[in-house]
C-alpha positions in Angstrom: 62.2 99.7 97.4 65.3 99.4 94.6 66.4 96.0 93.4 68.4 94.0 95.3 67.0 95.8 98.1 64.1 93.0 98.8 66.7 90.8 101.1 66.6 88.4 98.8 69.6 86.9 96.4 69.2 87.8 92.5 68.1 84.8 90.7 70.5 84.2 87.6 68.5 84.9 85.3 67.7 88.4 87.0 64.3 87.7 87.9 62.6 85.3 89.5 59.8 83.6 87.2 56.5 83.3 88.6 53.0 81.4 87.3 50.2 83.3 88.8 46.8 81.5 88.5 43.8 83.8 88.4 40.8 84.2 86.1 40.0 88.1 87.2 42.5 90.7 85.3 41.9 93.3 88.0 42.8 91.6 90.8 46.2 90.1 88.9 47.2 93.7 88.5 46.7 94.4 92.0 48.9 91.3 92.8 51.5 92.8 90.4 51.6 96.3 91.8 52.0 94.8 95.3 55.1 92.7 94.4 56.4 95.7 92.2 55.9 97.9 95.5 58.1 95.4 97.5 61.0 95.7 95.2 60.9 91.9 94.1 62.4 90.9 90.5 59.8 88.7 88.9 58.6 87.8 85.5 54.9 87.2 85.9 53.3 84.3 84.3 49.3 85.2 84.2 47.4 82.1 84.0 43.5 81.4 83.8 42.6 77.4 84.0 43.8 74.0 84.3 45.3 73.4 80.5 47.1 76.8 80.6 48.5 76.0 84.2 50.3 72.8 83.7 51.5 74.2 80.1 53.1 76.6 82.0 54.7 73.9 85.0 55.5 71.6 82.0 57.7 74.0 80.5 60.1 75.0 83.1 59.7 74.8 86.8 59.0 78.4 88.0 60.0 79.8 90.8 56.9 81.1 93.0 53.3 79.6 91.9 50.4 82.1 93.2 47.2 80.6 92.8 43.4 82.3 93.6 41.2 79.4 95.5 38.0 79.5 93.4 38.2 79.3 89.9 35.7 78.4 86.7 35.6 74.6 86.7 39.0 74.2 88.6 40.0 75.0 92.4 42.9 75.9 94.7 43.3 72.4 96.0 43.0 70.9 93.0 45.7 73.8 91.2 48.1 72.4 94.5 47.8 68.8 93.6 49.1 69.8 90.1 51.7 71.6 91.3 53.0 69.0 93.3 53.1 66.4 91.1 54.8 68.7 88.0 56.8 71.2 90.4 57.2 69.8 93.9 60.3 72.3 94.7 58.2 75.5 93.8 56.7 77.1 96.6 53.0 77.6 96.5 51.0 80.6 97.9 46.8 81.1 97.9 46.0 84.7 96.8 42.5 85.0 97.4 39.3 86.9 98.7 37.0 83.9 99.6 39.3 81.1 101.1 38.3 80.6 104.8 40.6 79.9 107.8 39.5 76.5 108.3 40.3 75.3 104.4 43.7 77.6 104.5 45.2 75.8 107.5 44.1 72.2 105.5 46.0 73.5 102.5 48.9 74.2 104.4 48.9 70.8 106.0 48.3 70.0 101.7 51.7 71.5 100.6 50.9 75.1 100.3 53.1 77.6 102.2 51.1 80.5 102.7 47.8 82.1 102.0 47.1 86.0 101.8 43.8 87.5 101.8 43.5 90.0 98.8 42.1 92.5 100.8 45.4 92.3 102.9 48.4 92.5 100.5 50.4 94.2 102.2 51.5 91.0 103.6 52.2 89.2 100.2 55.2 90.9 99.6 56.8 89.3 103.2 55.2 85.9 102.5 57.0 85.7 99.1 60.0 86.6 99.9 60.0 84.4 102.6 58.9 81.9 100.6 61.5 82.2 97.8 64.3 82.3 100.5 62.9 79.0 102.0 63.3 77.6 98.1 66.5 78.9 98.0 67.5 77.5 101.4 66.0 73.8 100.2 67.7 74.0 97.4 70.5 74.6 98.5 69.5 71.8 101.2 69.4 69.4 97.8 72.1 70.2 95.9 74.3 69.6 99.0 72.3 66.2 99.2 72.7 65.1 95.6 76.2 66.0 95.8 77.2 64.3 99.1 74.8 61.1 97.0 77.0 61.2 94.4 80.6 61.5 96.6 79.2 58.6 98.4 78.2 56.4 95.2 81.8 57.5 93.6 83.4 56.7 97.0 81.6 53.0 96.8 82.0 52.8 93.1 86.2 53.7 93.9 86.1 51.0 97.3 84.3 48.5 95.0 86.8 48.5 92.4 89.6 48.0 94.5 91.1 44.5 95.1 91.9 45.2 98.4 89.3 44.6 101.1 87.9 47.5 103.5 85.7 47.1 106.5 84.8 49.6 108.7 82.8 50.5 111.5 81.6 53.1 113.5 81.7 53.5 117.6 79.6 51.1 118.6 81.1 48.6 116.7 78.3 48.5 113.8 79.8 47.3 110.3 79.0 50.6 108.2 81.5 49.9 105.6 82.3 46.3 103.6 83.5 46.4 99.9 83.5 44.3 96.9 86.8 42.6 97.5 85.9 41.6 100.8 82.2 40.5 99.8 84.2 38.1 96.8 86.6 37.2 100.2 84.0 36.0 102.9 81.4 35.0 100.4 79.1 37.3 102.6 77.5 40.5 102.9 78.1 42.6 106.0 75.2 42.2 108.6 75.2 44.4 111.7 77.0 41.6 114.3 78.5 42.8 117.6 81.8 42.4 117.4 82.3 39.2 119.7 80.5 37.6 116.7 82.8 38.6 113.5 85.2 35.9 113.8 82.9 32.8 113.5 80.4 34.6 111.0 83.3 35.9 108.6 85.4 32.6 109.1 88.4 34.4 110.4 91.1 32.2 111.5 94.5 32.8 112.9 97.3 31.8 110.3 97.2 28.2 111.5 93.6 28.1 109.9 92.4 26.2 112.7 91.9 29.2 115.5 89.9 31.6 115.3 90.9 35.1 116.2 89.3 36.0 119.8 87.4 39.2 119.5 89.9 41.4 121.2 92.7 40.4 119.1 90.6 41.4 115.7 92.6 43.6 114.1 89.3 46.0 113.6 88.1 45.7 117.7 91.7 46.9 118.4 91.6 49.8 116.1 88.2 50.7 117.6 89.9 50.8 120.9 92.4 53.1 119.5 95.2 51.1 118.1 97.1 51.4 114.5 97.8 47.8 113.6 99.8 46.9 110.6 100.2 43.8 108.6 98.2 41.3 110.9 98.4 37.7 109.4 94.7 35.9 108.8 93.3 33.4 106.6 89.8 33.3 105.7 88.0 30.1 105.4 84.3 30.2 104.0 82.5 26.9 103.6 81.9 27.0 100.0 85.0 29.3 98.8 88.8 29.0 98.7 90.8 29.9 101.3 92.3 33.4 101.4 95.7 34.3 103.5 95.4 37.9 104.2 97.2 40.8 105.7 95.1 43.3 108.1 96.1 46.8 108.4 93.4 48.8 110.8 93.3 52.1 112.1 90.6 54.7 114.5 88.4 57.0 112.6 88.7 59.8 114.5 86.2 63.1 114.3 86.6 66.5 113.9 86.2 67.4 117.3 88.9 64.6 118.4 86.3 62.2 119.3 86.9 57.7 118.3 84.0 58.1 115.2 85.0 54.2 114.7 87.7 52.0 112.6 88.7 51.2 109.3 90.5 47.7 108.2 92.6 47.2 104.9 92.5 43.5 104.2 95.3 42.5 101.4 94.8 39.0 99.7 98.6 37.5 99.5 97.1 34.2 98.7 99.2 34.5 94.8 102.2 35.8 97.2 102.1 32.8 99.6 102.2 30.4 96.7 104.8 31.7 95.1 106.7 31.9 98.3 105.9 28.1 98.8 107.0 27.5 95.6 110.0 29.7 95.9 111.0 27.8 99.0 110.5 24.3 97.3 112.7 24.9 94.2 115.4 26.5 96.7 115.0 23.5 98.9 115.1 20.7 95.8 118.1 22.4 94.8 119.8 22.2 98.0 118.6 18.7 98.2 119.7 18.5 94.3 123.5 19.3 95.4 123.3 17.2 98.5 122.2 14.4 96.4 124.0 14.7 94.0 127.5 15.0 95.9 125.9 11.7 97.9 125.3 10.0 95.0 128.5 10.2 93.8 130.3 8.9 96.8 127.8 6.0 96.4 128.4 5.4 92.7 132.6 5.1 93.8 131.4 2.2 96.4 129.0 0.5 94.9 131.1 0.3 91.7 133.9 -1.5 94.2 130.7 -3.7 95.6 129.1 -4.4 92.4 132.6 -5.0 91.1 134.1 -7.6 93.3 130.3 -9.3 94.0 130.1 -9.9 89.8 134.1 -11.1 90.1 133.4 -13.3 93.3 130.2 -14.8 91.6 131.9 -15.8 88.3 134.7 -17.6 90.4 132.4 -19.3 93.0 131.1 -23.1 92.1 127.3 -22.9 91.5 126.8 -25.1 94.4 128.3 -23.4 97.0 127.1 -22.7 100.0 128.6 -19.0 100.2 126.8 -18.4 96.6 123.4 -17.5 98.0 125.1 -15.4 100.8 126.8 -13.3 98.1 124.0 -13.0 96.0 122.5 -11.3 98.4 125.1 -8.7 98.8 125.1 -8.5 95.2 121.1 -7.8 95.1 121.9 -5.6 98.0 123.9 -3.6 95.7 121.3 -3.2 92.8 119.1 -2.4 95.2 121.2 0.6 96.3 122.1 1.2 93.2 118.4 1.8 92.3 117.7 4.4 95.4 120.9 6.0 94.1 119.2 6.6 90.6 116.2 7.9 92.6 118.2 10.2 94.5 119.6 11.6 91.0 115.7 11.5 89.3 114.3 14.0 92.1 117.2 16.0 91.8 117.1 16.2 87.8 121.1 14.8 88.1 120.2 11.6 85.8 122.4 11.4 83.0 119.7 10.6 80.1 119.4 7.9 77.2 116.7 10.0 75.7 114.6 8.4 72.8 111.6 8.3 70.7 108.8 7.3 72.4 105.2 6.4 72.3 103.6 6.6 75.6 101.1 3.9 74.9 103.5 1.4 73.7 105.5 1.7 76.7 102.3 1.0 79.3 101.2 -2.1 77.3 104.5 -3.3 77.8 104.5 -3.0 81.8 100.2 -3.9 82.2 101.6 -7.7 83.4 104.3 -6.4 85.7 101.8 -3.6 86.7 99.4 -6.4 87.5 101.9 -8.3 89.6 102.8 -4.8 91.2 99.6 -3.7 92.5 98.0 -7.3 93.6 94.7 -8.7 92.7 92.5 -6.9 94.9 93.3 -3.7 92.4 91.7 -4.1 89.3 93.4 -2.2 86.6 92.2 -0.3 83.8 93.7 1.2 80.5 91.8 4.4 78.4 94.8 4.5 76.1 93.8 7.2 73.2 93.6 5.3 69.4 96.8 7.5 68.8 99.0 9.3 70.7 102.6 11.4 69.5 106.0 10.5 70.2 107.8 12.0 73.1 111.6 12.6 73.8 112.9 10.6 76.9 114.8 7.8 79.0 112.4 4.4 77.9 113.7 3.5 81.9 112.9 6.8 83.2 109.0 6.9 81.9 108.8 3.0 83.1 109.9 4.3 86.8 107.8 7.7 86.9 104.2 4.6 85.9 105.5 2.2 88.4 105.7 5.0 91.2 102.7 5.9 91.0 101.1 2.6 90.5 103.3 1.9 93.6 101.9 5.0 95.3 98.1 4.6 94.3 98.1 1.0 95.4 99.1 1.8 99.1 96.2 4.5 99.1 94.1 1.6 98.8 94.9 -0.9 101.0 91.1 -2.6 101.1 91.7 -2.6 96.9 90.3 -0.6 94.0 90.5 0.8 91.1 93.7 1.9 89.4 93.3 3.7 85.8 95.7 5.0 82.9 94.6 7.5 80.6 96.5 8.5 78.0 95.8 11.5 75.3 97.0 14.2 73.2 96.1 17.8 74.2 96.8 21.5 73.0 97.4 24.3 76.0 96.3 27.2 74.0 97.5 29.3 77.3 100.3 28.4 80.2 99.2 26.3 82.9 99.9 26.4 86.4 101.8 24.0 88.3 104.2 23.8 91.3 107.8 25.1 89.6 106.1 28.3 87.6 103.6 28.0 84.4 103.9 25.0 81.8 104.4 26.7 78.0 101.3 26.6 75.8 102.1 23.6 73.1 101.1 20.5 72.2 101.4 17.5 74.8 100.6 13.7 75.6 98.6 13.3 78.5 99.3 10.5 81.3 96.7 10.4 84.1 96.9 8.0 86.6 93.6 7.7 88.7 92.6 5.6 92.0 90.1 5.7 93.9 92.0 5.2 97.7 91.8 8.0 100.6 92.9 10.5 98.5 94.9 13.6 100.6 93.8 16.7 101.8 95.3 20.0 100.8 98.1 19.8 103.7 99.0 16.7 102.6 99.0 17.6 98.9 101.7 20.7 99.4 104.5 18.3 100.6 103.9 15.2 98.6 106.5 16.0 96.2 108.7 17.0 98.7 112.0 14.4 99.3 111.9 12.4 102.2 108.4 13.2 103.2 106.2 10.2 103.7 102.4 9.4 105.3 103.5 6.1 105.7 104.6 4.3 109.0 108.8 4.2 109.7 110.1 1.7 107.9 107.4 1.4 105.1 108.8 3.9 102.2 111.6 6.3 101.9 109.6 9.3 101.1 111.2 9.5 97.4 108.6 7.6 95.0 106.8 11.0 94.4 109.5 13.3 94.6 111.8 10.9 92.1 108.5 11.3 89.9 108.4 15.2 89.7 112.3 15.6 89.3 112.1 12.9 86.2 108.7 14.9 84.9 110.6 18.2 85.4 113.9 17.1 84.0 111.8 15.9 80.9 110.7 19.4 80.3 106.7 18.6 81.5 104.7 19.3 83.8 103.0 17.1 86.4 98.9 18.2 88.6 97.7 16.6 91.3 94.0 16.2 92.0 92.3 14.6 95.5 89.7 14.8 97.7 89.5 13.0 100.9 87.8 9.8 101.1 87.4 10.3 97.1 90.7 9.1 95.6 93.4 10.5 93.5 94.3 11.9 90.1 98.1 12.7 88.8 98.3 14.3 85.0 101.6 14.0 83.6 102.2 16.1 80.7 105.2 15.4 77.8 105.9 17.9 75.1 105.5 16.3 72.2 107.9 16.4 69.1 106.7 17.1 66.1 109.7 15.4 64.0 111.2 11.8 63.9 114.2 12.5 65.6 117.0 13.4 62.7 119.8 11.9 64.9 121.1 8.4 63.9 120.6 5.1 65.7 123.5 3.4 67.5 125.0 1.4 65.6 125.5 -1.8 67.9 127.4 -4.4 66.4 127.8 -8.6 67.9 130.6 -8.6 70.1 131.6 -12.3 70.0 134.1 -11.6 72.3 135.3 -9.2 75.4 138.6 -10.3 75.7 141.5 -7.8 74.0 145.4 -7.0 74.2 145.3 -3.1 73.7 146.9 -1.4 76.3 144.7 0.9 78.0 146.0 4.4 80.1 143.5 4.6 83.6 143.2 7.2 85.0 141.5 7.2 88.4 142.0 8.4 92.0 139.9 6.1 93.6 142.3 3.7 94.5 139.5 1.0 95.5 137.7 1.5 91.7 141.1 1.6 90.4 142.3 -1.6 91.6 139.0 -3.2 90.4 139.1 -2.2 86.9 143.2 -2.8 86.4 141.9 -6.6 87.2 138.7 -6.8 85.2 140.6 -5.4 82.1 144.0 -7.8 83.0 142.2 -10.5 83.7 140.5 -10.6 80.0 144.3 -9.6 78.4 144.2 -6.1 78.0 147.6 -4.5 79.2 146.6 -1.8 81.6 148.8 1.4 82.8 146.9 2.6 85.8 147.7 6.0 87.8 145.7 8.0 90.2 147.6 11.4 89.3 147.2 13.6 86.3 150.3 14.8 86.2 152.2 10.9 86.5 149.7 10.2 83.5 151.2 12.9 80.9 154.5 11.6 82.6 153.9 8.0 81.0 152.3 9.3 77.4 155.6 11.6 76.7 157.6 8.5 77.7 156.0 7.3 74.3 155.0 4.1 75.9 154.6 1.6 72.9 150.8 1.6 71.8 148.8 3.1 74.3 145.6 2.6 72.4 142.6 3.9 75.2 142.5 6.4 77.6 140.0 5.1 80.8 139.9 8.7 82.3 137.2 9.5 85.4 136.0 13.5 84.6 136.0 15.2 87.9 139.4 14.4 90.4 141.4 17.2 92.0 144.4 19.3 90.5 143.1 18.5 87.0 139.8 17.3 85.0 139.2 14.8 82.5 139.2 16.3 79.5 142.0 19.2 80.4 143.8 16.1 80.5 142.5 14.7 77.6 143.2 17.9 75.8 146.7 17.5 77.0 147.1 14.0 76.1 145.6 14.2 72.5 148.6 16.3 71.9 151.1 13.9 73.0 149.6 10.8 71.2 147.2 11.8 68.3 144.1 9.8 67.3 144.1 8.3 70.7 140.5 6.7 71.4 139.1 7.8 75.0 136.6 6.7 77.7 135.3 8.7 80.3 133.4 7.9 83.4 132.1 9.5 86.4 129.7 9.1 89.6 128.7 12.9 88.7 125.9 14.0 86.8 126.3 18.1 87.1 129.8 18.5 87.0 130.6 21.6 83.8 133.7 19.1 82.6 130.8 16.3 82.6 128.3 18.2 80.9 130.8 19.3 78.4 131.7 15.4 77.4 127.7 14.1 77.3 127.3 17.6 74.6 130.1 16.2 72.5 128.7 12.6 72.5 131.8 11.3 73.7 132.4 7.7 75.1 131.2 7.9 78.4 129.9 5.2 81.3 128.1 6.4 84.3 129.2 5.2 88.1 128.3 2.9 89.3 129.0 -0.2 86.8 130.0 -3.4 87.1 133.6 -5.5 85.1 131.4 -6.8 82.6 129.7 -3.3 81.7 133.2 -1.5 81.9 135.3 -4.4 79.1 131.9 -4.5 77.0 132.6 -0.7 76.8 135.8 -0.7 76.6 135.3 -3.5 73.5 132.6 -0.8 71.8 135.2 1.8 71.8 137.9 -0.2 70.5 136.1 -1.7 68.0 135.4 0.8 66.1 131.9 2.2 67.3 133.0 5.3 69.8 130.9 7.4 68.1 127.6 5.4 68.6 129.0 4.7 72.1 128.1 8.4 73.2 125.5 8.3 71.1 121.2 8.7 72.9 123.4 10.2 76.0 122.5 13.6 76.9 122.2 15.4 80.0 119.9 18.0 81.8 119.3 20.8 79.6 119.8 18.9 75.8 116.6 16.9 75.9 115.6 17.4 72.3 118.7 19.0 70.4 118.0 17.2 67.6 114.5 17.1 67.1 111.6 19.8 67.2 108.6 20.0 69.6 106.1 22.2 69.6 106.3 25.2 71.6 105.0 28.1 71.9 107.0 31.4 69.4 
């Protein structure tokens, strides 16, 4: 028979290597000749005892091991129990003349695939080739195995490092498939459930996160009937983990043949997404808010300028013992009172216009611990951690004194049995940003304010809406939903950052962080000099188009001498300065009125009568012609104000100290223009 005629496949190497183990030369060249006569590549191996036989298995694994039953010191079964251990995939055949039927059957059963009888050879050739295609065959067989092992581990390795989260099953609903990201999700590993169970085991709620999803409405169960679902919402609540919203996308695994093999599920975490959205949604709403409160505020400031106003004139006419002086008081408290909400509508909405200054956080609380005391009532006991030294911070002294007293405020209704309310003050460095509700505060240095009670504290529902405006937990009537809210738009406008903290049943903690600044501020105090008097005889150019606030100031100013030109037009205005009317010595000009601003008429006035000293007031706080005057430092006084804060102005500027009069007044957006904080490069 010619090569390649044997029916079996060439090895690679050209022949197939084979150990033969037999101690009688003769009878291995008759073993030879007979698989030479059959037309079989090999490269015999001729072996005589134990040490020579597992040398040879020790060096390479061959591919055929013949082996003679009885040998010196060393036997057939024993020769197969080598072979097994040091070449398990190498067939193994019995050539011999003394092996009996009885032991040749047992050493089969052993691992051996054949035995041949040397006086029968011609049936060697058949059983080796046989043999060696059976090899072939199982390896083959492993090859395939390792390889579909190792698509399998890649294909784990490749679900495992993915950060979405795959499920799948197969037709009867058995879990099959369950990677890493939706291990980390659940906090669970997959266990085989029927599928009426998955929701409750795997915490799978409907987006409400109080339902759970019934078992035909799993996105999985209806793939498995044969649905494609896309972008199912879901939120996963495990007991000891956080809370996941998710997106499910599930198809049917279908077979080659067309048959339903099972379902797959992609589960996206948009928990990140969600939160940004929320936050998204909250700076667009405080802005809207922002604007509304901002254009309310102002229509306040016009009225309660004219209530204010005519209460303070009333009051300083009225005899002290009148019985219509505490009945006006009242209004006049009334006022102050809404004039106080109207500076809380402008905190949360960042519209404050600012008398920033040095600071040091711990000076300003041991200033307020009496009122504090009187504030939060004697079944709160208060404590103070203040830090031996703290920096300086840049902002409103009356600002920082609101954001403490709203939260004393808000900690001592948490706690209506009493408690314990602490401040904590200290200096810390964020070497990274840190996450908060409007974005990521900058690394830097900071002062530290934590206020800390220990009332019912707010669960995590609660806790996304406290800073919203308006919202409330109290009963109507009890609070107007702005005390938190004013505190976040002053922390924000002030260039910090503010975290809440609170557990049910376990209190409350609110860190407020201030940049610090790490110079004194360069810019020079106001120079305030004794006014002895507020009386004058300048005549002062008013402009404004409120006729109500116009009326009031043209009689506050008259009545202490000053000769007053009052217009509610632009236009008329220009009219009087190019009449050259003798001495007009102040312009009172309010910034924002229709046709023509402020200072465009100021601009246009200046021209007309040089070196002329101005004033400007307004109930706005975002207006561009505003912001442009509190930049310059110019004179300005904010709506609403009373007739003895306007001719105190008034007397500042015309004394001589305009330039100090503007002076600490910034709005939004110049909080530290003359000093240095740290910040990150």
């Amino acid at each position: 028979m010619k090569h390649g005629e044997s029916g079996l496949e060439p090895p690679p190497g050209g022949c197939y290597r084979v150990v033969h183990l037999e101690d009688d030369a003769a009878d291995a060249l008759l073993v030879r000749e007979a698989l030479e006569a059959e037309g079989i590549p090999l490269a015999v191996e001729l072996v005589s005892n134990r040490e020579q036989f597992g040398a040879a298995l020790e060096r390479r694994a061959p591919d055929l091991i013949l082996s003679d039953f009885r040998l010196p010191g060393f036997d057939g079964l024993a020769a197969l129990h080598v072979a097994l251990r040091q070449a398990p995939h190498s067939p193994f055949i019995f050539v011999s003349g003394t092996i009996n039927e009885e032991v040749a059957i047992d050493s089969l059963r052993g691992g051996a695939k054949d035995y041949v009888f040397k006086n029968r050879l011609n049936r060697l050739g058949p059983a080796v080739r046989r043999a060696l295609n059976e090899a072939i065959d199982q390896r083959r067989r492993l090859e395939a195995e390792a390889a579909l092992d190792s698509e399998r581990r890649f294909l784990k390795a490749m679900l495992d490092s993915m950060e979405t989260g795959v499920a799948a099953c197969d037709s009867q609903g058995v879990l099959t498939l369950f990677n890493r990201a939706l291990r980390e999700m659940h906090g669970l590993p997959p266990v085989p459930l029927p599928p009426e169970e998955w929701a409750q085991h795997y915490a799978v709620f409907k987006p409400d996160g109080r339902t759970h999803f019934k078992t035909d409405e799993l996105p999985l169960v209806r793939a498995l009937r044969g649905e494609s679902v896309r972008n199912v919402e879901a939120l996963i609540r495990p007991d000891r983990l956080p809370h996941r919203h998710v997106l499910v996308s599930a198809r049917p695994i279908v077979g080659e043949q067309g048959e339903r093999a099972g379902a797959v599920a992609a589960v996206h975490d948009v928990t990140e997404t969600r939160r940004l959205e929320q936050q998204l949604r909250a700076a667009q709403k405080m802005e809207a808010l922002g604007r509304l409160a901002g254009g309310v505020a102002h229509d306040f400031n016009n009225l309660l300028t004219v209530i204010n106003g005519y209460s303070e004139i009333i009051l300083g006419r009225i005899e002290a013992d009148s019985t219509h002086r505490s009945e006006l008081q009242e209004i006049r408290r009334a006022g102050e009172r809404a004039t106080a909400l109207t500076r809380q509508l402008l905190a949360f909405s960042r519209q404050q216009v600012l008398n920033t200054r040095q600071l040091n956080v711990n000076t300003v609380i041991k200033d307020m611990i009496k009122m504090l005391g009187r504030l939060i009532g004697e079944d709160v006991t208060l404590e103070t951690r203040l830090a031996s030294r703290t920096g300086s911070i840049l902002m409103d002294p009356g600002q920082l004194e609101q954001v403490i007293m709203n939260l004393a405020v808000n900690s001592r209704d948490a706690m209506p049995q009493g408690g314990t309310l602490k401040i904590d003050t200290t200096d810390l460095v964020l070497d990274g940003e840190l996450e908060q509700k409007e974005g990521a505060l900058a690394r830097g240095a900071y002062v530290s304010l934590s206020v800390i009670d220990t009332g019912c504290g707010m669960d995590e529902e609660t806790q996304l809406h406290i800073f919203d405006p308006f919202f409330t937990t109290k009963k109507v009537g009890e609070g107007t939903g702005l005390g938190l809210s004013t505190v976040y738009g002053i922390v924000q406008q002030g260039g910090g950052g503010i975290q809440v903290h609170s557990v049910p049943g376990q209190g409350s903690t609110f860190r407020l962080l201030f940049p610090l600044i790490s110079e004194v501020d360069s810019e020079p105090a106001a120079a305030h000099r004794r006014i002895d008097s507020l009386n004058g005889s300048e005549t002062i150019l008013l402009l404004e188009d409120e006729p109500s606030i116009r009326t009031l100031m043209e009689r506050s100013l008259q009545n202490l001498g000053y000769r007053v030109l009052s217009v509610h037009d632009p236009a008329e205005a220009l009219r009087l300065c190019g009449r050259a009317q003798p001495g007009i010595d102040l312009i009172v000009t309010d910034v924002v009125m229709p046709k023509m601003s402020g200072p465009e008429f100021v601009a246009q006035a200046c021209a007309i009568l040089p070196g002329v000293k101005v004033l400007y007031m307004s109930g706005y706080t975002e207006h561009k012609g505003l912001q442009a005057v509190l930049r310059s430092g110019l004179p300005f006084i904010q709506k609403p104000f009373t007739p003895s804060t306007l001719v105190q102005k008034v007397r500042e500027v015309m004394g001589g100290t305009d330039e100090s009069a503007g002076a600490g007044v910034r709005s939004r957006g110049q909080r530290g223009r003359r000093s240095t904080r740290h910040s990150p490069r």
